[in-house]
VMD Tcl script that draws the C-alpha trace (Angstrom):
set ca {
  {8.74 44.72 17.19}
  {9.71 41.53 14.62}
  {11.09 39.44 17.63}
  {6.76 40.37 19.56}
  {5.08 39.53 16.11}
  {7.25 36.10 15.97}
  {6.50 35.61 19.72}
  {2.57 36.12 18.62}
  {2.72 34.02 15.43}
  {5.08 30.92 17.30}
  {2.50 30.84 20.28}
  {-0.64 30.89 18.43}
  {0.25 29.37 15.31}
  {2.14 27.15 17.21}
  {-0.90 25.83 19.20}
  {-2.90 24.90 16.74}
  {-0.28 23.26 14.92}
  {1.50 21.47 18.17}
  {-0.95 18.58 17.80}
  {-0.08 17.78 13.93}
  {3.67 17.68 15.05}
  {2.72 15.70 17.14}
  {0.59 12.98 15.36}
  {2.84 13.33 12.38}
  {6.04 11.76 14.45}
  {3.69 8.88 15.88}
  {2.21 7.91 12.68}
  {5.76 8.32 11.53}
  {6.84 5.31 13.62}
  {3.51 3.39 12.84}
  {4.51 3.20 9.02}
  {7.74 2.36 9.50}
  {6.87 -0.88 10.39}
  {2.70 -1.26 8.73}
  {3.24 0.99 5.04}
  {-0.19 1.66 3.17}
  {-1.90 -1.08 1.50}
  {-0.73 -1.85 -2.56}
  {-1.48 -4.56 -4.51}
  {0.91 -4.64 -7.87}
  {0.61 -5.67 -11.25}
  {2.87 -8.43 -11.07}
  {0.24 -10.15 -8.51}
  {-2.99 -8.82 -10.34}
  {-1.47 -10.59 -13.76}
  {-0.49 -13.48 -12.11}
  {-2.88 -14.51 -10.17}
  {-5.34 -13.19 -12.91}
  {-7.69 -15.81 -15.34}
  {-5.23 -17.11 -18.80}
  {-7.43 -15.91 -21.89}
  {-9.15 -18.12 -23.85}
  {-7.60 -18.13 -27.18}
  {-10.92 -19.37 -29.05}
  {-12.74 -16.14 -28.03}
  {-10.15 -13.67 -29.79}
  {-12.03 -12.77 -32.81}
  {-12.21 -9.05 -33.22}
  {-9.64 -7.04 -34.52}
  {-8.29 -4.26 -31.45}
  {-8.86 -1.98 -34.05}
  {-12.69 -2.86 -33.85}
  {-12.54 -2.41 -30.51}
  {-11.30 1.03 -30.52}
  {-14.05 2.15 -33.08}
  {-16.58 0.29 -31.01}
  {-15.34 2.37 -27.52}
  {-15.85 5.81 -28.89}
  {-12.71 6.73 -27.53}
  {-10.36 8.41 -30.12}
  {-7.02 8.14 -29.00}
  {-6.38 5.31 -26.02}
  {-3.97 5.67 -23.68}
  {-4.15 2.24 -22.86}
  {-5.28 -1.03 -24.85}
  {-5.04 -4.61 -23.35}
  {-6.78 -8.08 -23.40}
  {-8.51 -9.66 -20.67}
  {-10.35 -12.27 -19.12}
  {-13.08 -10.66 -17.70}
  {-14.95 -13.23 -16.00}
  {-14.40 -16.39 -18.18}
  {-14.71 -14.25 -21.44}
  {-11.52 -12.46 -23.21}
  {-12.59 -8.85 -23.44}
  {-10.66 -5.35 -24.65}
  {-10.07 -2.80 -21.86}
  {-9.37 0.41 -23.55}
  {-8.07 3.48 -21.17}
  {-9.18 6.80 -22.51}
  {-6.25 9.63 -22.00}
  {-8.56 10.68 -19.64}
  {-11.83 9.64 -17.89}
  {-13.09 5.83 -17.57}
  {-12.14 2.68 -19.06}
  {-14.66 0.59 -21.89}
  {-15.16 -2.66 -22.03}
  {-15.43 -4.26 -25.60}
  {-15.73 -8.52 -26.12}
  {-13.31 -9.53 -27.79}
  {-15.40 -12.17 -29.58}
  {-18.86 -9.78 -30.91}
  {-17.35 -6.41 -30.59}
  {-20.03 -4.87 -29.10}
  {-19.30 -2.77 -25.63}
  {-19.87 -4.31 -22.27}
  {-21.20 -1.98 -19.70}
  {-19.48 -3.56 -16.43}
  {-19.78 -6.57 -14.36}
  {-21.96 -7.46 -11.76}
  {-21.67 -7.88 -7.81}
  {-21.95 -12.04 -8.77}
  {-19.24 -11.49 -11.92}
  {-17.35 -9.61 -8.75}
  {-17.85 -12.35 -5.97}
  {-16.37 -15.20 -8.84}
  {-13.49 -12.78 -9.62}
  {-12.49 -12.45 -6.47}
  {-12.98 -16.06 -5.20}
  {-10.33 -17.41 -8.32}
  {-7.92 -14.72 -7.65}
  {-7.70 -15.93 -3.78}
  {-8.91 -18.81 -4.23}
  {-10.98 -18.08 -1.02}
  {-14.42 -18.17 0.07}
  {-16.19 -15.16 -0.67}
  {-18.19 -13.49 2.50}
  {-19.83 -10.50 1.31}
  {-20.02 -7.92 -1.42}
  {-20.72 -4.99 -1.48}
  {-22.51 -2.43 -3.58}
  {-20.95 -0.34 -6.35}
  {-19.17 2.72 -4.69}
  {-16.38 4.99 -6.16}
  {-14.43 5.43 -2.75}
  {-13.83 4.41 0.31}
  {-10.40 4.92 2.21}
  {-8.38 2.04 0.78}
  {-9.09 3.15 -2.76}
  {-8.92 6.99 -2.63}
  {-6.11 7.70 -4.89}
  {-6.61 9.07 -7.92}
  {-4.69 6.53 -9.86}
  {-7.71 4.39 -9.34}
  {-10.30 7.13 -10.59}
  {-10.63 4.94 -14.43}
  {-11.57 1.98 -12.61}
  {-14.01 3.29 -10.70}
  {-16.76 2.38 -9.35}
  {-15.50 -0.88 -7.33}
  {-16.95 -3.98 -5.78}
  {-15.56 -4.59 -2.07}
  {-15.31 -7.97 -1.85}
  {-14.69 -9.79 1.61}
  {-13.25 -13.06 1.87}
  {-13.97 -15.65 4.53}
  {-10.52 -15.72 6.07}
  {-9.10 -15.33 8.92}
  {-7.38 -11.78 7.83}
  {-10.07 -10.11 7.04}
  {-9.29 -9.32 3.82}
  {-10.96 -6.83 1.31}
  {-10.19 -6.81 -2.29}
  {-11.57 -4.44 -4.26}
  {-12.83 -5.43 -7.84}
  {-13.04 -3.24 -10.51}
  {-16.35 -2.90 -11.96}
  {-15.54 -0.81 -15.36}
  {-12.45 -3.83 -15.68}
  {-13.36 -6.15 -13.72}
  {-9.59 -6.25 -12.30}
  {-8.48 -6.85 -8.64}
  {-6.73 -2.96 -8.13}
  {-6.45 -3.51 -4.17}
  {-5.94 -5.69 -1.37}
  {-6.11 -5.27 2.21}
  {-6.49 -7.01 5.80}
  {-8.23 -6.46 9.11}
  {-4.47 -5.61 10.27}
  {-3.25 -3.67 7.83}
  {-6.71 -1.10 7.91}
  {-6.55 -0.59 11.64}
  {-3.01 -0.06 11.97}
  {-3.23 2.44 9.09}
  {-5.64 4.26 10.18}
  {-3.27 5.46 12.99}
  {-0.43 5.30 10.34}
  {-0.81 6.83 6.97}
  {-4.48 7.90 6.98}
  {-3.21 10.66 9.83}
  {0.29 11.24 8.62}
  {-0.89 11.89 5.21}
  {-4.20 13.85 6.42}
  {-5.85 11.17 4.37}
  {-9.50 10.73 4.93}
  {-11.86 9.92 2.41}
  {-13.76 12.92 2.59}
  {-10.86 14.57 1.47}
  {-8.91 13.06 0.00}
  {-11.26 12.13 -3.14}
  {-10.52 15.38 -4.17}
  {-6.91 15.95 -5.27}
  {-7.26 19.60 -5.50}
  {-8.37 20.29 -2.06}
  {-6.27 17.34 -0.31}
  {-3.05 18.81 -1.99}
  {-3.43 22.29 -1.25}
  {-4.77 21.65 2.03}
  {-1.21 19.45 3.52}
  {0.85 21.94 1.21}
  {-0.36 25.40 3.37}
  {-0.90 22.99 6.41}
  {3.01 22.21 6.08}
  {4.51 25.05 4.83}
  {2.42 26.77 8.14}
  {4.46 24.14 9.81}
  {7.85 24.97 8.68}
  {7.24 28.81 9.51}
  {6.58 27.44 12.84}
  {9.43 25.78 13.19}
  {11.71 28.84 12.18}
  {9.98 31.21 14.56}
  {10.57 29.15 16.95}
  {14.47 28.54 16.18}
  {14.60 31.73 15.58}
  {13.09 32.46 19.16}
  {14.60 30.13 21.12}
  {18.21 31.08 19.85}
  {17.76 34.83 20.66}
  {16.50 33.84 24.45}
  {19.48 31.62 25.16}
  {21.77 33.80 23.99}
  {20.20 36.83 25.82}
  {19.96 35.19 29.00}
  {24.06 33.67 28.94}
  {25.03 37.30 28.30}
  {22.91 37.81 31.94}
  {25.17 35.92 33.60}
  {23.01 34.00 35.95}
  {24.23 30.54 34.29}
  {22.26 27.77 32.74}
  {20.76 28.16 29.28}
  {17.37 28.76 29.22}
  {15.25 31.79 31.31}
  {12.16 29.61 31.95}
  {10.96 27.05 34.18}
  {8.79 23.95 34.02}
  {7.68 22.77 30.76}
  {8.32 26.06 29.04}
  {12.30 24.99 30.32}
  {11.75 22.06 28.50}
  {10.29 23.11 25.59}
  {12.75 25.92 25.03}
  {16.18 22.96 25.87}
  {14.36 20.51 23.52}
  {14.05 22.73 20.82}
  {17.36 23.84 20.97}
  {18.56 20.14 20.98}
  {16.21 18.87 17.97}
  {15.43 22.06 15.89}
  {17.68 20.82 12.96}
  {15.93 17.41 13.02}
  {12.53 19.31 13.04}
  {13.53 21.72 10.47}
  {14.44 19.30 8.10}
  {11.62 17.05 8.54}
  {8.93 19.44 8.02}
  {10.92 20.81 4.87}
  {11.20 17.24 3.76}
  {7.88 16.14 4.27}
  {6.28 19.36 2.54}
  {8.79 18.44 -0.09}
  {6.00 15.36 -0.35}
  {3.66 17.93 -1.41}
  {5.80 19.15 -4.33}
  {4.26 17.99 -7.54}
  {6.30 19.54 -9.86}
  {6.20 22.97 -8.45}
  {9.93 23.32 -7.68}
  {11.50 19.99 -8.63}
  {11.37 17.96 -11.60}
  {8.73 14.91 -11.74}
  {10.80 11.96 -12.74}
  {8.60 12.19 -15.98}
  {9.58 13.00 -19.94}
  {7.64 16.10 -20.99}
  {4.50 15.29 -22.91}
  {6.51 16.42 -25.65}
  {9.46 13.88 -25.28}
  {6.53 11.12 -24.73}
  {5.64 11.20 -27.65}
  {8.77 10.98 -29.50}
  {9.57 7.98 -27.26}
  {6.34 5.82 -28.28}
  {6.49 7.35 -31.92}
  {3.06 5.62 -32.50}
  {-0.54 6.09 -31.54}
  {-2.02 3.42 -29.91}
  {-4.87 3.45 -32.31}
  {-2.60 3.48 -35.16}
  {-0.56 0.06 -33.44}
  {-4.20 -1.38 -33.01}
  {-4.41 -1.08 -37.11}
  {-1.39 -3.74 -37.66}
  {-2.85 -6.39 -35.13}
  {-4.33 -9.07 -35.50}
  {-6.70 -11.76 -33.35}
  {-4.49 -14.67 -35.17}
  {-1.54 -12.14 -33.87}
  {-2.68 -12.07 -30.12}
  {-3.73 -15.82 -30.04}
  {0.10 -16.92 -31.26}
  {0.96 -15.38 -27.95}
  {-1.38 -16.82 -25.35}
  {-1.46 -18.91 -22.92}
  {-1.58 -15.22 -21.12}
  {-3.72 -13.70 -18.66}
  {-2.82 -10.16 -19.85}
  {-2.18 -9.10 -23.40}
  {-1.33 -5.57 -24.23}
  {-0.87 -3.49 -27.07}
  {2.17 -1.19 -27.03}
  {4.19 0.84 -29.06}
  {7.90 1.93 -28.68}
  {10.29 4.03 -31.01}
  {7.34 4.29 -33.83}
  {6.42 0.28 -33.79}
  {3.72 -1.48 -33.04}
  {4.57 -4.61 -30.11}
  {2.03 -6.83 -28.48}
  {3.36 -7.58 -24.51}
  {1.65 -11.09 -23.18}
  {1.99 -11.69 -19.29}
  {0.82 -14.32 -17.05}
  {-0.62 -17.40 -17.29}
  {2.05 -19.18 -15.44}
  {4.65 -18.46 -18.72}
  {7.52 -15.97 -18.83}
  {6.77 -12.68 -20.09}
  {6.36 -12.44 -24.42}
  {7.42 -9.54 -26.38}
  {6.99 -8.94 -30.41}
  {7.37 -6.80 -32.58}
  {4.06 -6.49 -34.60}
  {4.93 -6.53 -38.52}
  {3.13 -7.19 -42.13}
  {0.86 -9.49 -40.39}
  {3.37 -12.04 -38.78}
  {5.37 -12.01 -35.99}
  {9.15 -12.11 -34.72}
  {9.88 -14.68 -32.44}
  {8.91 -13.75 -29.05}
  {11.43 -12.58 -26.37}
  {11.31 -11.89 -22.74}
  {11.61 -8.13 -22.91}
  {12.20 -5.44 -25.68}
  {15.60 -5.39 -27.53}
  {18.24 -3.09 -26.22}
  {18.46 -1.23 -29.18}
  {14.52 -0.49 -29.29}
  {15.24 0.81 -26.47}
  {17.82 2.99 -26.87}
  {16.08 4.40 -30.51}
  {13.13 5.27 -28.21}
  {14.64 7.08 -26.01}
  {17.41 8.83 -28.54}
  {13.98 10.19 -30.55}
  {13.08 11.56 -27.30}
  {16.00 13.64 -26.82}
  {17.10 14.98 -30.22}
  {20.20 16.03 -30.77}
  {22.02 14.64 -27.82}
  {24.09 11.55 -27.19}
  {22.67 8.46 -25.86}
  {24.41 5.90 -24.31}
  {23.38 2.18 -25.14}
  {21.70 0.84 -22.39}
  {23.06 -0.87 -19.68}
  {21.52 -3.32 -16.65}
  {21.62 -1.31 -13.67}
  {24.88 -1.65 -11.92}
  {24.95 -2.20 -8.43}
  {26.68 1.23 -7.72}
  {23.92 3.10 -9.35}
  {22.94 5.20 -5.84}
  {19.73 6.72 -7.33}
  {18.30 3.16 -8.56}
  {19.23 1.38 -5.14}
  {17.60 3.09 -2.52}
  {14.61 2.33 -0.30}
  {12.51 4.41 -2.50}
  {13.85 3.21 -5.76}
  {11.62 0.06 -5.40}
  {9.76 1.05 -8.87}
  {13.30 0.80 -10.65}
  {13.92 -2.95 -9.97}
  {17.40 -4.73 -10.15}
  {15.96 -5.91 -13.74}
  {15.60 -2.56 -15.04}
  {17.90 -0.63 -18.04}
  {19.23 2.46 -17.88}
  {20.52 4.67 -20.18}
  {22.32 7.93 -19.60}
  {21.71 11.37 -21.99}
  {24.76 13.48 -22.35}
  {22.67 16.61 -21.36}
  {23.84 19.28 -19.26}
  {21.75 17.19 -16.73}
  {23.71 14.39 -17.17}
  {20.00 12.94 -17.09}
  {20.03 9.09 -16.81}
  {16.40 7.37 -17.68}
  {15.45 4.24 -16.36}
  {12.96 1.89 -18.09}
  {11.21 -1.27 -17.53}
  {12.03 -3.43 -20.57}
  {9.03 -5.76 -20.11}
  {6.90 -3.13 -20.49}
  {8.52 -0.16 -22.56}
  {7.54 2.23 -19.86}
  {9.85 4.86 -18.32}
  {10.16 4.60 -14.89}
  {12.17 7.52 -13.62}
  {13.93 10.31 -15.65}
  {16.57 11.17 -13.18}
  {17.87 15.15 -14.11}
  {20.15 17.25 -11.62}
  {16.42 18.62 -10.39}
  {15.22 15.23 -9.60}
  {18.57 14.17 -8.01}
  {18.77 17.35 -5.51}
  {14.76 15.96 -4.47}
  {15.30 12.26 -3.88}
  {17.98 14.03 -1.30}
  {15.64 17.08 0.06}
  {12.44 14.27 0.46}
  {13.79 10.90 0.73}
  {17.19 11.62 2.20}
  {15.84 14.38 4.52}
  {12.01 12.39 5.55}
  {13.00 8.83 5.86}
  {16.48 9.03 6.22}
  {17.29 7.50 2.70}
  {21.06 7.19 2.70}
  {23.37 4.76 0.87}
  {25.09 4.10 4.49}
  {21.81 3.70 6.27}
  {20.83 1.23 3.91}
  {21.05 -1.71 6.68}
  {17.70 -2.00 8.84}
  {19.54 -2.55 12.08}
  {20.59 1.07 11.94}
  {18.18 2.94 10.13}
  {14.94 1.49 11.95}
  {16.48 2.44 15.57}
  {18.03 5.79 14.35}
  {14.55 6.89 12.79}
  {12.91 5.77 16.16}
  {15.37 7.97 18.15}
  {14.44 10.53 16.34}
  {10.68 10.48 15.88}
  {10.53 9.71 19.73}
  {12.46 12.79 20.34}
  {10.39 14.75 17.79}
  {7.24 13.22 19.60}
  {8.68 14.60 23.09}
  {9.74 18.14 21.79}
  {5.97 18.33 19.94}
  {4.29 17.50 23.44}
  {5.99 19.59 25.57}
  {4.12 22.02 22.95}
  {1.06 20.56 23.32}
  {0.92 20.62 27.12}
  {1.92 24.13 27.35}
  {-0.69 25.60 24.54}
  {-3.54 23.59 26.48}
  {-2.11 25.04 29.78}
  {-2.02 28.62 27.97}
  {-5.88 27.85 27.05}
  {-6.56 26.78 29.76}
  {-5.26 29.94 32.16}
  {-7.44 32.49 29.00}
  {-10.93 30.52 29.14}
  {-10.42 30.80 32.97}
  {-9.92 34.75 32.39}
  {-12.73 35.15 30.30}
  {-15.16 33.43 32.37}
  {-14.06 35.34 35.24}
}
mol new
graphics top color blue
foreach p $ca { graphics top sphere $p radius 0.5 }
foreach p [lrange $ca 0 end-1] q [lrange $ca 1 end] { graphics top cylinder $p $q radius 0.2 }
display resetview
């Protein structure tokens, strides 16, 4: 009676999902060699307009008063179209504009503000621009939902390229080419089930792909499950071979016999993608452990600075107001000069250095973990396994890490330019880089050399491909032979 209901569920089931196998080991391949678009902040700040020091005239602290918004996450200085203007991040919601030279709060730029922008960031002709719109499918990720709405700007090049300008910022947040769009649209639009339409929504775009592949990975057991209990039932018959059927069902049965570890793990893996926190750690301190870390309000750092403060530190095309360990720091980037770190203090300034002090550092992060040992921070050494895989690219060579004697063992990484944590890596984390990375993209120390890994991961999509449509052909034959019936 189980083995009939699994036979039921595998078929059915099993036809509706055959063509998301499928599609997911093609679009696989596709990103492989064309990943989703991303523009960085390193580019955005240095390709971004140096702040003119002769408009810095309001305290940030005016600023924050002037937003309305009572506790910023985020406070920086720009160059908003030729004039140096506070962009203040609310903990949640949409950024404010203030000028940094009246104090009074600017509503947004225009589509002309947006055409200049662009054309001095790429220093391009600018073809078109669009009308204010809060998504399209370049820019549906939620990490851009304070910047919205955005001005698509298209350049007169020969790439086609887009870049998307915020209007609430007036920042450069994406990037993208004629090349890059259409090969993604077979790429990680489908293997993510990415579409605008549903994607906008977090909610509904993350608990559709988490049923979607968790339906996937019953599937898949069903039909181990399955296929094991007919070969071994038919090599007790003794009529030789290992598989009872013929034609593609043959196939289909051999195939899955060959790849149904591959299969298993890759579905597991890539629902794995889908996590969020529900099983596995998130890389991130608890709010809780945040706060210890920063020690500071970012209102309450806007208090001790001052414009005189901010202009000691320009040229800069990016000026931002930070706290670590309780203190108040001012970061200055771009402009064409190294980064600038100090310490804000009774109304002067330490000299400037590249990147926060180790020991900052390491009296940040000891606040956040009470208590416990903390071992001074170290560069990241090249053995580090966790910080030097593909998908440790956030981490950076440049980065510091510091390791909490925990019953973890928990090692945190952070970027000392900026202050900001990067990964927390616990025993949870550590078993999911394995399970997702390891598992999905083949994300191995050994494999770490392209010549391998890009064949190997071929191989096995193209297998995975094969198996999928030897499904697909025999669910549209099975359709086929009952809408036949029924007619009849």
């Amino acid at each position: 009676m189980v083995t009939k209901g699994l036979v039921v569920f595998h078929r059915w089931i099993g036809i509706l999902l055959c063509l998301f196998f499928a599609m997911w080991f093609v679009t696989g391949a596709v990103m492989i060699y064309v990943p989703y678009p991303f523009l960085g902040d390193g580019v955005r700040i240095a390709k971004g307009a140096v702040i003119d020091a002769a408009q810095v005239l309001v305290d940030p602290a005016v600023a924050v008063d002037a937003s309305g918004i009572a506790g910023p996450a985020r406070l920086r200085l720009l160059s908003v179209n030729g004039q140096a203007t506070y962009v203040l991040n609310p903990p949640k919601g949409s950024q404010v504009m203030v000028s940094a030279s009246t104090g009074k709060v600017d509503g947004g730029i225009t589509a002309d503000n947006a055409r200049a922008i662009a054309a001095f960031f790429s220093k391009t002709p600018v073809a078109n621009v669009s009308e204010p719109m809060d998504y399209d499918q370049w820019m549906v990720h939620h990490r851009f939902d304070r910047y919205r709405p955005f001005y698509r700007v298209t350049l007169a090049d020969e790439s086609g390229t887009d870049l998307y300008v915020s209007q609430r910022s007036g920042e450069i947040m994406q990037r993208t080419t004629h090349f890059e769009r259409s090969w993604n649209y077979v790429g990680a639009v489908l293997h993510w089930i990415y579409p605008t339409v549903l994607r906008q929504s977090w909610v509904a775009w993350d608990r559709t792909v988490w049923w979607l592949s968790l339906t996937g990975i019953a599937v898949t057991i069903a039909g181990i499950w399955l296929g094991i209990v007919r070969w071994r039932k038919y090599a007790k018959s003794g009529r030789g071979g290992i598989s009872p059927y013929t034609s593609w069902m043959k196939w289909h049965h051999v195939g899955g016999l060959m790849v149904a570890g591959f299969i298993f793990t890759w579905m597991l893996s890539g629902w794995l993608s889908m996590d969020h926190g529900r099983l596995f750690s998130t890389g991130e301190m608890s709010d809780q452990q945040a706060e210890a870390y920063t020690g500071l309000t970012i209102a309450a750092a806007a208090k001790a600075v001052s414009p005189d403060e901010i202009r000691s530190l320009l040229p800069a095309s990016d000026v931002e107001v930070a706290v670590l360990g309780g203190k108040p720091y001012l970061i200055a980037r771009g402009g064409g000069q190294d980064p600038k770190v100090a310490e804000v203090g009774s109304g002067s300034l330490e000299v400037p250095a590249n990147a926060f002090s180790d020991d900052a550092v390491w009296k940040a992060v000891s606040a956040a973990y009470p208590g416990l040992t903390v071992e001074r921070p170290t560069s990241i050494p090249a053995d580090d396994v966790y910080a030097n895989l593909r998908s440790s690219d956030g981490i950076g060579s440049d980065g510091l890490r510091l390791v909490v004697k925990d019953e973890n063992n928990s090692a945190v990484y952070v970027n000392p330019v900026t202050g900001r944590v990067i990964e927390v890596m616990d025993t949870s984390r550590r078993a999911y880089r394995w399970l997702y990375f390891g598992l999905h993209t083949l994300d191995f120390p050994f494999l770490k050399n392209d010549a391998i890994w890009r064949p190997l991961m071929l191989v096995l999509l193209a297998a995975g491909f094969l198996f999928s449509a030897t499904g697909v052909v025999i669910g549209w034959k099975r359709l086929l032979r009952k809408f036949r019936r029924t007619r009849a």
